[in-house]
N, C-alpha and C positions, 0 to 999 in steps of 0.2 A: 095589484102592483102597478107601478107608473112606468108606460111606456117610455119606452130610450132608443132614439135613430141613432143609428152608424153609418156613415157611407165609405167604401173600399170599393178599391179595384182589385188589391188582395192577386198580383200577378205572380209575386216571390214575396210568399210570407215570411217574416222576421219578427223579433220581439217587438219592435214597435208596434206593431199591429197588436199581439196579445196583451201588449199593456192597456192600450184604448179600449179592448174590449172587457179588460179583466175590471180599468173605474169604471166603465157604462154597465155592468153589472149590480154594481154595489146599490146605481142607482132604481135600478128597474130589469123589467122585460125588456134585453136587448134585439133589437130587428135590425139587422144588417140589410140597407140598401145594396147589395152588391152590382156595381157599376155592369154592364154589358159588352160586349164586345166592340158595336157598335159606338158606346157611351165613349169608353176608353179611345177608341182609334180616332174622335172626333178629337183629339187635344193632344196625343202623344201617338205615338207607336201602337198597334196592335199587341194586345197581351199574349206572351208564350203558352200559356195556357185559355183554351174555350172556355166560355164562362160555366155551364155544367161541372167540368172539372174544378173550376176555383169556386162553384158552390158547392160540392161535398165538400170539400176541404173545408169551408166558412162552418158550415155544419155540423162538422167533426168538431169544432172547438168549444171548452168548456163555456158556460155563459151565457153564449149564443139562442136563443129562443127559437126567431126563424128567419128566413136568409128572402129576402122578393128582390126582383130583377128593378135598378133604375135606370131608366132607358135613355137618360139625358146626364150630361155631367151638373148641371143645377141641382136642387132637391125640391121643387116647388111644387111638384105635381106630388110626389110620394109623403113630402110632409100634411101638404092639403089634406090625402088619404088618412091617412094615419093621427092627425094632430097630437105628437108626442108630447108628455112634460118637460123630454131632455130632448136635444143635438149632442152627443159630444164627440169631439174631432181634434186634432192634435192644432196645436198653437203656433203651429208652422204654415198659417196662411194669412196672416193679420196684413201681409205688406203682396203686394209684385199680385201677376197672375191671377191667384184664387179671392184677393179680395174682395172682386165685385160678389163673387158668390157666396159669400160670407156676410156683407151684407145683406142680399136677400134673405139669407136664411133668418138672420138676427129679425126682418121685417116681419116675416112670413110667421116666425114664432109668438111677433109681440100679439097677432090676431087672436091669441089664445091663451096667453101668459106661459109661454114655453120659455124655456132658458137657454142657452146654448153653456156647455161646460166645455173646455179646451184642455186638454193634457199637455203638460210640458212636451215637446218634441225628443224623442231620445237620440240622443249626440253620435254621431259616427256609425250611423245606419239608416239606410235610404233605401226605397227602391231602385232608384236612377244607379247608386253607389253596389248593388248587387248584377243589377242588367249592366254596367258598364265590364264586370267581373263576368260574366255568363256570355258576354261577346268576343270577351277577349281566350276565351277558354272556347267560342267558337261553336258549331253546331253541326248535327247529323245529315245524312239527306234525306231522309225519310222526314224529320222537323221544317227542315228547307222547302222541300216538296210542296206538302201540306198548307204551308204559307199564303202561298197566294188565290186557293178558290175560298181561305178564311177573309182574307182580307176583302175580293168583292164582296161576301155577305156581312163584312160589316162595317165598310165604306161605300158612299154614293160614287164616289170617283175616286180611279188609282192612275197613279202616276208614276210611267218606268222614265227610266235615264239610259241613257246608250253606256256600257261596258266594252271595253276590246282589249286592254288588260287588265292586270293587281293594279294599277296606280290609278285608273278610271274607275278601276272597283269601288277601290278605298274612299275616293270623293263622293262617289253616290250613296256608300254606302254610311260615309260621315258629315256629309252637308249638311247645315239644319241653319235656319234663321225662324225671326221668332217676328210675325205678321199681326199686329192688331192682340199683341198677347197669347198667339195661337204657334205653338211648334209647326212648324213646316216644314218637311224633308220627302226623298224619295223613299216611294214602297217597295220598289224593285229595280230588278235590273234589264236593262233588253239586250242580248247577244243578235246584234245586225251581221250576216254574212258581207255587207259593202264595208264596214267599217272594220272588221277582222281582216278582208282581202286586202283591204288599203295599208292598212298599217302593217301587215307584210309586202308590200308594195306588190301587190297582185291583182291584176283587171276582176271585177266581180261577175263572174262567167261561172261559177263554182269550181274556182279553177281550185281552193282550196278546199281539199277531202275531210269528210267528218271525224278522222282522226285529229286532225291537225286545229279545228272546231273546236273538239274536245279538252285537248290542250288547254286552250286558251279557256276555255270554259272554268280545267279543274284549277289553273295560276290564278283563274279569280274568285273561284271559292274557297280557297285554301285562306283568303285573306277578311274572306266577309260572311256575313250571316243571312242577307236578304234573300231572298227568293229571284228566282231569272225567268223570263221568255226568252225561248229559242227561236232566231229567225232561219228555216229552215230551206226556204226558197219554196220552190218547188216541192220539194220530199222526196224526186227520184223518183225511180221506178216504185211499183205498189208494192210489191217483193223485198225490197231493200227500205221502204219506209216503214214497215216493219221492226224491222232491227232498229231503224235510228230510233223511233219510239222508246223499246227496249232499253237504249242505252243511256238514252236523255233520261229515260226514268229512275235507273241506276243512279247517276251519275246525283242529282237531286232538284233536276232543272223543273220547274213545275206546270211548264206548258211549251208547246209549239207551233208557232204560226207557217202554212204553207199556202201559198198560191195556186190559184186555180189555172196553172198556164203550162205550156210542156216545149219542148224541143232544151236548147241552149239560151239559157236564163242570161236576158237583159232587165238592166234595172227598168223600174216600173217608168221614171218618172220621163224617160223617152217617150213614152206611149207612142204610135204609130209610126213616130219618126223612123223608129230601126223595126223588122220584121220580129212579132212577138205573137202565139197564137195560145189564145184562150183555150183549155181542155174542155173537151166534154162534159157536160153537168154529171151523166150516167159515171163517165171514169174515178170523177173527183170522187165521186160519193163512193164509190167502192174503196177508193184511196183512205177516206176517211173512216170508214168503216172494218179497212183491214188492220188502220192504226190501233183503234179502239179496244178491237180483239186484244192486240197486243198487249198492252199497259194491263199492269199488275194491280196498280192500285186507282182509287177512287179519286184521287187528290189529281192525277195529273189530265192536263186540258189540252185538246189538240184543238185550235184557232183555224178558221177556213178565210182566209183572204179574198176577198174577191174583186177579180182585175177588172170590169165591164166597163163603170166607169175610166179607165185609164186608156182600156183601150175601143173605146166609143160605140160599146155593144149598147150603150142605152139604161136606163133606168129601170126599165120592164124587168130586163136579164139580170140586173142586180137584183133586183126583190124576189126574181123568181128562183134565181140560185140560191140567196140565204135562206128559203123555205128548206128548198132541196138538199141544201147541205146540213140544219142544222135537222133534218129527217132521219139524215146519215149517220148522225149521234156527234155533229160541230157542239162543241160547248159553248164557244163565243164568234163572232163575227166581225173581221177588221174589213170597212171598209174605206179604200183609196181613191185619189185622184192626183192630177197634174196641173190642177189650177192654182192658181194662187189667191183666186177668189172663193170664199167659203159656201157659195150659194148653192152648187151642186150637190155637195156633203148636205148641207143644210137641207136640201131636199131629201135624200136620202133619208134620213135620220128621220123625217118628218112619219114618211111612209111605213119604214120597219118598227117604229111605233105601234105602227095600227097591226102586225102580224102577232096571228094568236099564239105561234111557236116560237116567240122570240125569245133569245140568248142576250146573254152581255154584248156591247156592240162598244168596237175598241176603234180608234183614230190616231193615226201619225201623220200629223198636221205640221211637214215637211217645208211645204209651199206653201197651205193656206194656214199659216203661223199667226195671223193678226186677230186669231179668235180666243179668248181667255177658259182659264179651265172651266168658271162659273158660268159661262153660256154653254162650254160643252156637255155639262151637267144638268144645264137646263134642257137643253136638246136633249136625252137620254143617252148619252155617249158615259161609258161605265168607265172607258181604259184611253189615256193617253199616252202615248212612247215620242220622245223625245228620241227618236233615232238616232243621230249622227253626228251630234252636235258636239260632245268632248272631244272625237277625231277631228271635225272642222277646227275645233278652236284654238286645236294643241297645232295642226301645221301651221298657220299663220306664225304662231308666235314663235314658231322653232326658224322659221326661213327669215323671219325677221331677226333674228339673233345672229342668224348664219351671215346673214349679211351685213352686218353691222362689222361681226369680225372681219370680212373679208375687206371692206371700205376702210377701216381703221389700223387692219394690220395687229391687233389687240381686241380681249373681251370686255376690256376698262368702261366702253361707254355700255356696253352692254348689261352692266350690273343692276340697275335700275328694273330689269325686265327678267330678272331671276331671283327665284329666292334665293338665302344664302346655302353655303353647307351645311352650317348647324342642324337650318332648319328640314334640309334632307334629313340629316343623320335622327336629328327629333320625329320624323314623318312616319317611318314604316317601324312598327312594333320591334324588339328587340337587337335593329340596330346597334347602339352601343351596348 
Protein backbone atom coordinates (compact mmCIF):
# COMPACT_ATOMS: atom_id res chain seq x y z
CA UNK A 1 0.00 0.00 0.00
CA UNK A 2 1.17 3.70 -0.48
CA UNK A 3 1.99 5.64 2.36
CA UNK A 4 -0.35 8.86 3.33
CA UNK A 5 1.05 11.68 5.91
CA UNK A 6 -1.40 13.48 8.20
CA UNK A 7 -0.51 16.18 10.49
CA UNK A 8 -3.02 17.18 13.43
CA UNK A 9 -2.77 18.70 16.60
CA UNK A 10 -6.26 16.84 17.13
CA UNK A 11 -6.88 19.04 20.55
CA UNK A 12 -10.92 18.93 20.17
CA UNK A 13 -11.75 16.43 17.65
CA UNK A 14 -14.70 17.15 15.17
CA UNK A 15 -15.86 15.88 11.93
CA UNK A 16 -13.48 17.77 10.10
CA UNK A 17 -10.72 15.87 11.21
CA UNK A 18 -12.59 12.39 10.45
CA UNK A 19 -13.22 13.64 7.13
CA UNK A 20 -9.29 14.14 6.30
CA UNK A 21 -8.60 11.01 7.68
CA UNK A 22 -11.60 8.98 6.25
CA UNK A 23 -9.92 10.48 1.91
CA UNK A 24 -6.28 9.77 3.38
CA UNK A 25 -7.42 6.37 3.77
CA UNK A 26 -8.94 5.69 0.44
CA UNK A 27 -5.49 6.59 -0.43
CA UNK A 28 -3.06 4.39 1.50
CA UNK A 29 -1.62 3.59 4.88
CA UNK A 30 -2.59 6.58 6.93
CA UNK A 31 0.42 7.94 9.57
CA UNK A 32 -0.86 10.55 11.57
CA UNK A 33 2.03 13.14 12.47
CA UNK A 34 0.39 14.08 15.55
CA UNK A 35 1.83 17.48 16.61
CA UNK A 36 3.33 17.62 20.34
CA UNK A 37 2.71 19.67 22.98
CA UNK A 38 5.54 21.50 22.55
CA UNK A 39 4.96 21.66 18.57
CA UNK A 40 1.48 23.06 19.18
CA UNK A 41 2.33 25.91 22.14
CA UNK A 42 5.16 27.15 19.69
CA UNK A 43 2.20 28.86 17.29
CA UNK A 44 -1.04 28.92 19.59
CA UNK A 45 -2.08 28.07 22.98
CA UNK A 46 -1.14 24.98 24.75
CA UNK A 47 -3.53 21.89 23.82
CA UNK A 48 -6.19 21.04 26.65
CA UNK A 49 -5.32 17.74 26.39
CA UNK A 50 -1.35 15.98 26.79
CA UNK A 51 -0.36 14.65 23.65
CA UNK A 52 -0.56 10.79 25.17
CA UNK A 53 -4.15 11.44 25.58
CA UNK A 54 -4.81 12.91 22.00
CA UNK A 55 -2.75 9.87 20.66
CA UNK A 56 -5.06 7.18 21.96
CA UNK A 57 -7.79 9.12 20.76
CA UNK A 58 -5.87 9.39 17.01
CA UNK A 59 -5.48 5.75 17.52
CA UNK A 60 -8.99 4.85 18.35
CA UNK A 61 -9.97 6.09 14.84
CA UNK A 62 -10.94 4.00 12.13
CA UNK A 63 -8.28 4.31 9.17
CA UNK A 64 -5.67 5.42 11.25
CA UNK A 65 -2.49 2.84 10.76
CA UNK A 66 -0.14 4.49 13.23
CA UNK A 67 0.13 7.80 15.18
CA UNK A 68 4.38 9.18 15.72
CA UNK A 69 4.98 12.37 17.55
CA UNK A 70 6.11 15.76 15.16
CA UNK A 71 8.02 17.67 17.17
CA UNK A 72 7.99 20.85 15.14
CA UNK A 73 4.87 22.48 13.49
CA UNK A 74 6.80 22.22 9.78
CA UNK A 75 6.90 18.54 8.41
CA UNK A 76 10.20 18.31 6.98
CA UNK A 77 12.05 16.31 9.21
CA UNK A 78 8.99 13.47 9.37
CA UNK A 79 8.30 13.64 5.73
CA UNK A 80 12.21 13.19 5.00
CA UNK A 81 11.62 9.91 7.33
CA UNK A 82 8.84 8.59 6.04
CA UNK A 83 8.97 9.76 2.12
CA UNK A 84 5.03 9.35 1.59
CA UNK A 85 3.23 9.10 -1.80
CA UNK A 86 0.41 11.46 -0.37
CA UNK A 87 0.39 14.70 2.22
CA UNK A 88 -3.11 15.27 2.66
CA UNK A 89 -4.27 18.29 4.69
CA UNK A 90 -7.44 20.52 4.47
CA UNK A 91 -7.46 23.37 1.89
CA UNK A 92 -7.61 25.74 4.43
CA UNK A 93 -3.87 26.96 4.32
CA UNK A 94 -3.24 28.09 0.61
CA UNK A 95 -3.26 31.85 2.00
CA UNK A 96 -2.18 33.87 5.75
CA UNK A 97 0.05 31.92 8.31
CA UNK A 98 0.34 28.31 7.20
CA UNK A 99 1.43 29.05 3.65
CA UNK A 100 4.92 29.19 3.99
CA UNK A 101 4.70 25.61 5.35
CA UNK A 102 2.75 24.52 2.59
CA UNK A 103 5.23 25.33 0.40
CA UNK A 104 7.86 23.43 1.86
CA UNK A 105 5.95 20.66 1.98
CA UNK A 106 4.78 20.82 -1.81
CA UNK A 107 9.17 21.10 -2.11
CA UNK A 108 10.04 18.44 0.14
CA UNK A 109 7.57 16.05 -1.79
CA UNK A 110 8.71 17.00 -5.27
CA UNK A 111 12.25 15.21 -3.97
CA UNK A 112 10.33 12.14 -4.48
CA UNK A 113 7.34 12.51 -6.62
CA UNK A 114 4.86 12.95 -3.67
CA UNK A 115 1.56 14.69 -4.10
CA UNK A 116 0.01 16.75 -1.68
CA UNK A 117 -3.94 16.17 -1.78
CA UNK A 118 -6.04 18.98 -0.01
CA UNK A 119 -9.66 18.31 1.14
CA UNK A 120 -12.21 21.00 0.90
CA UNK A 121 -12.27 22.59 4.47
CA UNK A 122 -15.59 21.84 6.19
CA UNK A 123 -17.81 25.10 6.62
CA UNK A 124 -18.80 26.11 10.29
CA UNK A 125 -16.32 23.88 12.23
CA UNK A 126 -13.08 24.81 13.60
CA UNK A 127 -11.03 24.22 16.39
CA UNK A 128 -10.54 27.97 17.23
CA UNK A 129 -14.66 27.94 16.82
CA UNK A 130 -14.95 24.86 19.66
CA UNK A 131 -12.08 26.36 22.08
CA UNK A 132 -13.72 29.78 21.90
CA UNK A 133 -17.13 27.42 23.04
CA UNK A 134 -14.95 25.44 25.83
CA UNK A 135 -13.75 29.07 27.26
CA UNK A 136 -16.68 30.50 27.52
CA UNK A 137 -18.36 27.35 29.22
CA UNK A 138 -15.07 27.93 31.31
CA UNK A 139 -12.95 25.32 33.24
CA UNK A 140 -12.35 23.23 36.68
CA UNK A 141 -9.52 23.77 39.11
CA UNK A 142 -8.16 20.73 39.00
CA UNK A 143 -7.78 21.50 34.70
CA UNK A 144 -6.59 25.15 35.89
CA UNK A 145 -4.07 23.61 38.28
CA UNK A 146 -2.34 21.33 36.01
CA UNK A 147 -1.80 24.08 33.31
CA UNK A 148 0.95 25.57 34.25
CA UNK A 149 3.90 22.80 35.06
CA UNK A 150 2.43 21.53 31.35
CA UNK A 151 3.17 24.52 29.89
CA UNK A 152 6.98 24.78 31.22
CA UNK A 153 7.42 21.38 29.70
CA UNK A 154 6.33 22.49 26.60
CA UNK A 155 7.45 26.01 26.19
CA UNK A 156 11.11 27.34 26.39
CA UNK A 157 9.78 30.57 28.07
CA UNK A 158 6.38 31.52 29.89
CA UNK A 159 5.16 34.61 30.25
CA UNK A 160 2.66 35.78 33.22
CA UNK A 161 0.77 39.26 33.41
CA UNK A 162 -0.19 40.93 36.70
CA UNK A 163 -4.11 40.28 37.55
CA UNK A 164 -5.67 42.24 40.65
CA UNK A 165 -9.28 41.88 39.24
CA UNK A 166 -11.99 40.27 36.53
CA UNK A 167 -11.31 43.26 34.20
CA UNK A 168 -7.23 42.68 34.49
CA UNK A 169 -8.12 39.06 34.21
CA UNK A 170 -10.08 39.29 31.13
CA UNK A 171 -7.17 41.47 29.25
CA UNK A 172 -4.51 38.83 30.06
CA UNK A 173 -6.47 36.45 29.56
CA UNK A 174 -7.89 37.80 25.89
CA UNK A 175 -4.82 39.85 24.67
CA UNK A 176 -3.33 38.31 21.66
CA UNK A 177 -1.40 40.17 18.61
CA UNK A 178 -0.07 38.39 15.91
CA UNK A 179 4.17 38.86 15.68
CA UNK A 180 6.14 37.91 12.39
CA UNK A 181 2.90 35.47 11.70
CA UNK A 182 3.16 33.99 15.13
CA UNK A 183 0.14 34.31 17.90
CA UNK A 184 1.41 35.92 20.78
CA UNK A 185 -0.42 36.14 24.24
CA UNK A 186 -0.12 35.63 27.84
CA UNK A 187 0.26 32.06 29.55
CA UNK A 188 -0.75 33.00 32.87
CA UNK A 189 -1.64 35.14 35.34
CA UNK A 190 0.40 36.43 38.48
CA UNK A 191 -1.63 37.41 41.55
CA UNK A 192 1.04 40.21 43.19
CA UNK A 193 0.11 41.02 47.02
CA UNK A 194 1.46 45.05 46.06
CA UNK A 195 -1.02 45.25 43.28
CA UNK A 196 -4.11 43.67 45.25
CA UNK A 197 -3.12 45.97 48.31
CA UNK A 198 -3.06 48.99 46.12
CA UNK A 199 -5.92 48.60 44.37
CA UNK A 200 -7.84 48.37 47.67
CA UNK A 201 -5.86 51.30 48.59
CA UNK A 202 -3.88 49.32 51.27
CA UNK A 203 0.11 49.78 52.20
CA UNK A 204 1.64 46.29 51.00
CA UNK A 205 2.70 45.26 54.60
CA UNK A 206 0.18 42.17 54.43
CA UNK A 207 -2.04 44.16 55.69
CA UNK A 208 -4.54 42.42 53.35
CA UNK A 209 -5.48 38.64 54.87
CA UNK A 210 -5.56 35.60 52.60
CA UNK A 211 -9.16 35.71 52.83
CA UNK A 212 -9.47 38.72 51.24
CA UNK A 213 -6.48 37.31 48.54
CA UNK A 214 -8.77 34.70 47.86
CA UNK A 215 -11.53 36.76 46.90
CA UNK A 216 -9.79 38.56 44.49
CA UNK A 217 -8.27 35.43 43.24
CA UNK A 218 -12.02 33.38 42.92
CA UNK A 219 -13.60 37.32 40.87
CA UNK A 220 -10.91 36.37 38.63
CA UNK A 221 -11.24 32.92 37.96
CA UNK A 222 -14.85 32.92 37.77
CA UNK A 223 -14.13 35.01 34.46
CA UNK A 224 -11.07 33.17 32.91
CA UNK A 225 -9.37 29.83 32.21
CA UNK A 226 -5.57 30.59 32.48
CA UNK A 227 -3.70 29.26 35.10
CA UNK A 228 -2.22 31.82 38.22
CA UNK A 229 0.98 32.14 40.40
CA UNK A 230 0.25 33.24 43.69
CA UNK A 231 2.43 36.06 45.16
CA UNK A 232 2.42 34.91 48.61
CA UNK A 233 5.11 37.10 50.30
CA UNK A 234 6.60 35.72 52.88
CA UNK A 235 4.16 32.51 53.45
CA UNK A 236 3.65 33.45 57.21
CA UNK A 237 4.47 31.39 59.91
CA UNK A 238 5.57 27.50 58.73
CA UNK A 239 2.15 26.48 60.51
CA UNK A 240 -0.07 28.62 58.69
CA UNK A 241 1.66 28.22 55.18
CA UNK A 242 0.50 25.03 55.40
CA UNK A 243 -3.05 25.84 55.10
CA UNK A 244 -2.43 28.67 52.56
CA UNK A 245 -0.76 25.81 50.33
CA UNK A 246 -4.11 23.72 51.01
CA UNK A 247 -6.18 26.38 49.99
CA UNK A 248 -4.37 27.86 46.95
CA UNK A 249 -4.52 24.22 45.89
CA UNK A 250 -8.21 24.01 46.23
CA UNK A 251 -8.95 26.91 45.02
CA UNK A 252 -6.99 26.13 41.36
CA UNK A 253 -4.16 28.38 41.65
CA UNK A 254 -1.04 26.32 40.26
CA UNK A 255 1.74 27.62 42.09
CA UNK A 256 3.17 29.98 44.89
CA UNK A 257 6.06 32.10 45.00
CA UNK A 258 7.44 33.09 48.71
CA UNK A 259 10.38 34.79 49.96
CA UNK A 260 13.07 34.06 51.86
CA UNK A 261 12.77 36.98 54.53
CA UNK A 262 10.62 37.21 57.83
CA UNK A 263 9.45 39.89 60.31
CA UNK A 264 6.96 42.74 58.58
CA UNK A 265 7.12 42.38 54.70
CA UNK A 266 8.48 45.45 53.00
CA UNK A 267 8.58 45.42 49.22
CA UNK A 268 11.70 44.01 47.92
CA UNK A 269 12.64 46.81 45.82
CA UNK A 270 13.58 49.11 48.95
CA UNK A 271 16.47 46.82 49.56
CA UNK A 272 18.40 48.10 52.46
CA UNK A 273 16.86 51.35 52.37
CA UNK A 274 13.89 50.30 55.04
CA UNK A 275 15.11 47.52 57.70
CA UNK A 276 14.24 43.93 55.99
CA UNK A 277 15.95 40.74 57.32
CA UNK A 278 16.64 37.59 55.24
CA UNK A 279 15.45 34.14 57.11
CA UNK A 280 17.53 31.46 57.86
CA UNK A 281 18.39 29.14 54.94
CA UNK A 282 17.76 26.05 57.70
CA UNK A 283 13.95 27.94 58.31
CA UNK A 284 13.16 28.50 54.64
CA UNK A 285 13.79 24.95 53.96
CA UNK A 286 11.54 23.61 56.43
CA UNK A 287 9.05 26.27 55.20
CA UNK A 288 9.34 24.70 51.94
CA UNK A 289 9.19 21.34 52.91
CA UNK A 290 6.12 21.62 55.27
CA UNK A 291 4.41 23.31 52.08
CA UNK A 292 5.14 20.41 50.06
CA UNK A 293 3.77 17.70 52.62
CA UNK A 294 0.89 19.73 52.25
CA UNK A 295 -0.29 19.85 48.48
CA UNK A 296 -2.50 17.21 47.39
CA UNK A 297 -1.54 16.88 44.03
CA UNK A 298 1.60 16.71 41.75
CA UNK A 299 0.66 19.70 39.39
CA UNK A 300 1.07 22.32 42.17
CA UNK A 301 4.57 24.30 42.49
CA UNK A 302 5.65 26.18 45.41
CA UNK A 303 8.55 28.84 43.93
CA UNK A 304 11.50 29.88 46.58
CA UNK A 305 12.29 33.73 46.01
CA UNK A 306 15.44 34.50 46.94
CA UNK A 307 16.22 38.09 48.39
CA UNK A 308 20.27 37.98 48.66
CA UNK A 309 20.69 40.01 45.87
CA UNK A 310 18.21 42.77 47.00
CA UNK A 311 19.42 42.79 50.06
CA UNK A 312 23.26 42.74 49.27
CA UNK A 313 24.07 39.29 50.98
CA UNK A 314 26.20 38.61 47.78
CA UNK A 315 26.17 36.17 44.92
CA UNK A 316 27.66 33.26 46.95
CA UNK A 317 24.32 33.28 49.22
CA UNK A 318 22.25 33.41 46.19
CA UNK A 319 23.74 30.28 44.63
CA UNK A 320 24.16 28.66 47.85
CA UNK A 321 20.37 29.22 48.85
CA UNK A 322 18.88 27.99 45.52
CA UNK A 323 21.03 24.57 45.97
CA UNK A 324 19.48 24.48 49.53
CA UNK A 325 16.11 25.37 48.64
CA UNK A 326 15.57 23.52 45.75
CA UNK A 327 17.06 20.35 48.17
CA UNK A 328 13.97 21.39 50.22
CA UNK A 329 11.69 20.07 47.33
CA UNK A 330 11.56 24.37 45.65
CA UNK A 331 10.15 23.38 42.18
CA UNK A 332 11.43 26.53 40.59
CA UNK A 333 13.69 29.56 41.61
CA UNK A 334 12.73 33.40 41.17
CA UNK A 335 15.51 35.32 41.40
CA UNK A 336 15.56 39.38 42.26
CA UNK A 337 17.20 42.58 42.32
CA UNK A 338 16.80 46.49 42.57
CA UNK A 339 18.85 47.48 39.79
CA UNK A 340 17.91 48.64 36.73
CA UNK A 341 20.92 47.46 35.16
CA UNK A 342 20.44 43.65 34.01
CA UNK A 343 24.25 42.70 34.68
CA UNK A 344 23.78 41.38 38.22
CA UNK A 345 20.73 38.82 37.09
CA UNK A 346 22.87 38.27 34.12
CA UNK A 347 25.38 36.95 36.36
CA UNK A 348 23.30 35.02 38.26
CA UNK A 349 21.73 33.20 35.59
CA UNK A 350 25.14 32.67 34.20
CA UNK A 351 26.20 30.65 37.54
CA UNK A 352 22.77 28.56 38.30
CA UNK A 353 23.31 27.27 34.90
CA UNK A 354 26.21 25.44 36.04
CA UNK A 355 24.07 23.83 39.31
CA UNK A 356 23.53 20.08 38.87
CA UNK A 357 20.14 20.51 40.91
CA UNK A 358 18.73 23.03 39.04
CA UNK A 359 14.83 24.05 38.58
CA UNK A 360 13.11 26.43 36.37
CA UNK A 361 14.53 29.81 37.10
CA UNK A 362 11.72 32.67 36.85
CA UNK A 363 12.53 36.69 36.71
CA UNK A 364 10.34 39.82 37.34
CA UNK A 365 12.22 42.30 35.40
CA UNK A 366 10.56 45.27 37.35
CA UNK A 367 13.57 47.63 37.21
CA UNK A 368 15.84 45.82 34.92
CA UNK A 369 12.92 45.96 32.01
CA UNK A 370 15.22 46.88 29.05
CA UNK A 371 16.04 43.00 28.58
CA UNK A 372 13.78 41.18 25.85
CA UNK A 373 12.11 37.94 26.42
CA UNK A 374 14.79 36.32 23.65
CA UNK A 375 17.81 37.15 25.76
CA UNK A 376 15.96 35.95 28.85
CA UNK A 377 15.66 32.66 27.04
CA UNK A 378 18.88 32.71 25.90
CA UNK A 379 20.16 33.16 29.53
CA UNK A 380 18.04 30.08 30.82
CA UNK A 381 15.51 32.15 32.52
CA UNK A 382 12.21 29.76 31.98
CA UNK A 383 9.40 32.32 33.62
CA UNK A 384 8.80 35.96 33.18
CA UNK A 385 6.03 37.98 35.39
CA UNK A 386 5.21 41.08 34.29
CA UNK A 387 4.20 42.13 37.97
CA UNK A 388 2.55 45.34 38.22
CA UNK A 389 2.12 46.83 35.28
CA UNK A 390 -1.99 46.83 34.56
CA UNK A 391 -2.25 48.53 38.19
CA UNK A 392 0.56 51.15 37.14
CA UNK A 393 -1.24 51.71 33.88
CA UNK A 394 -4.92 51.84 35.01
CA UNK A 395 -3.87 54.79 37.90
CA UNK A 396 -2.37 57.09 35.56
CA UNK A 397 -5.19 57.06 33.15
CA UNK A 398 -7.87 57.18 35.82
CA UNK A 399 -6.25 60.63 37.68
CA UNK A 400 -5.78 61.75 34.35
CA UNK A 401 -9.56 61.62 33.53
CA UNK A 402 -10.32 62.73 37.14
CA UNK A 403 -8.59 65.66 36.41
CA UNK A 404 -9.64 66.72 33.42
CA UNK A 405 -13.18 66.64 34.93
CA UNK A 406 -12.26 68.71 37.66
CA UNK A 407 -10.40 71.59 35.06
CA UNK A 408 -13.33 71.54 32.71
CA UNK A 409 -16.17 71.17 35.12
CA UNK A 410 -17.53 68.31 32.37
CA UNK A 411 -16.36 64.71 31.07
CA UNK A 412 -16.77 66.27 27.31
CA UNK A 413 -12.97 66.75 26.79
CA UNK A 414 -12.33 63.60 28.43
CA UNK A 415 -13.99 61.29 25.94
CA UNK A 416 -11.19 60.61 23.77
CA UNK A 417 -9.60 58.73 26.71
CA UNK A 418 -12.50 56.32 27.44
CA UNK A 419 -14.12 53.79 25.65
CA UNK A 420 -17.50 54.13 24.94
CA UNK A 421 -20.52 52.42 26.87
CA UNK A 422 -21.27 50.23 24.14
CA UNK A 423 -18.21 48.98 24.14
CA UNK A 424 -18.48 48.40 28.13
CA UNK A 425 -21.72 46.85 27.73
CA UNK A 426 -19.99 44.64 24.50
CA UNK A 427 -16.74 43.75 27.13
CA UNK A 428 -17.85 41.42 29.81
CA UNK A 429 -19.82 38.21 28.65
CA UNK A 430 -23.48 38.34 29.03
CA UNK A 431 -23.87 41.90 29.83
CA UNK A 432 -26.82 42.48 27.64
Amino acid sequence: MKKVYVTMAVDLIHNGHINIIKEAAKLGEVTVGLLTDSAVASYKRLPLMPYENRKLIIEAIKGVSKVIPQSTHEYTDNLNLLKPEYVVHGDDWKEGVQKRIRDKVIESLRNWGGELIEIPYTKDISSSIIDKHVKDIGTTPNMRLSLFKRLLAAKKLIRLNEAHNGLSGLITEKTKVSVDGKEEEFDAMWSSSLTDSTAKGKPDIEAVDLTSRLNTVNDIFEVTTKPMVFDADTGGKIEHFSFTVKSLERLGVSAVVIEDKIGLKKNSLFGNDVKQIQDSIENFKNKISEGKKSQVTDDFMIIARIESLILEAGMDDALLRSKEYISAGADAIMIHSKHKDPDEIFAFCKKYKLLDNGVPLMVVPSSFNSVSEDEWQERGVNIVCYANHMLRSAYPAMLDVAKSILINKRSFESNDKCISINEILNLIPGTK
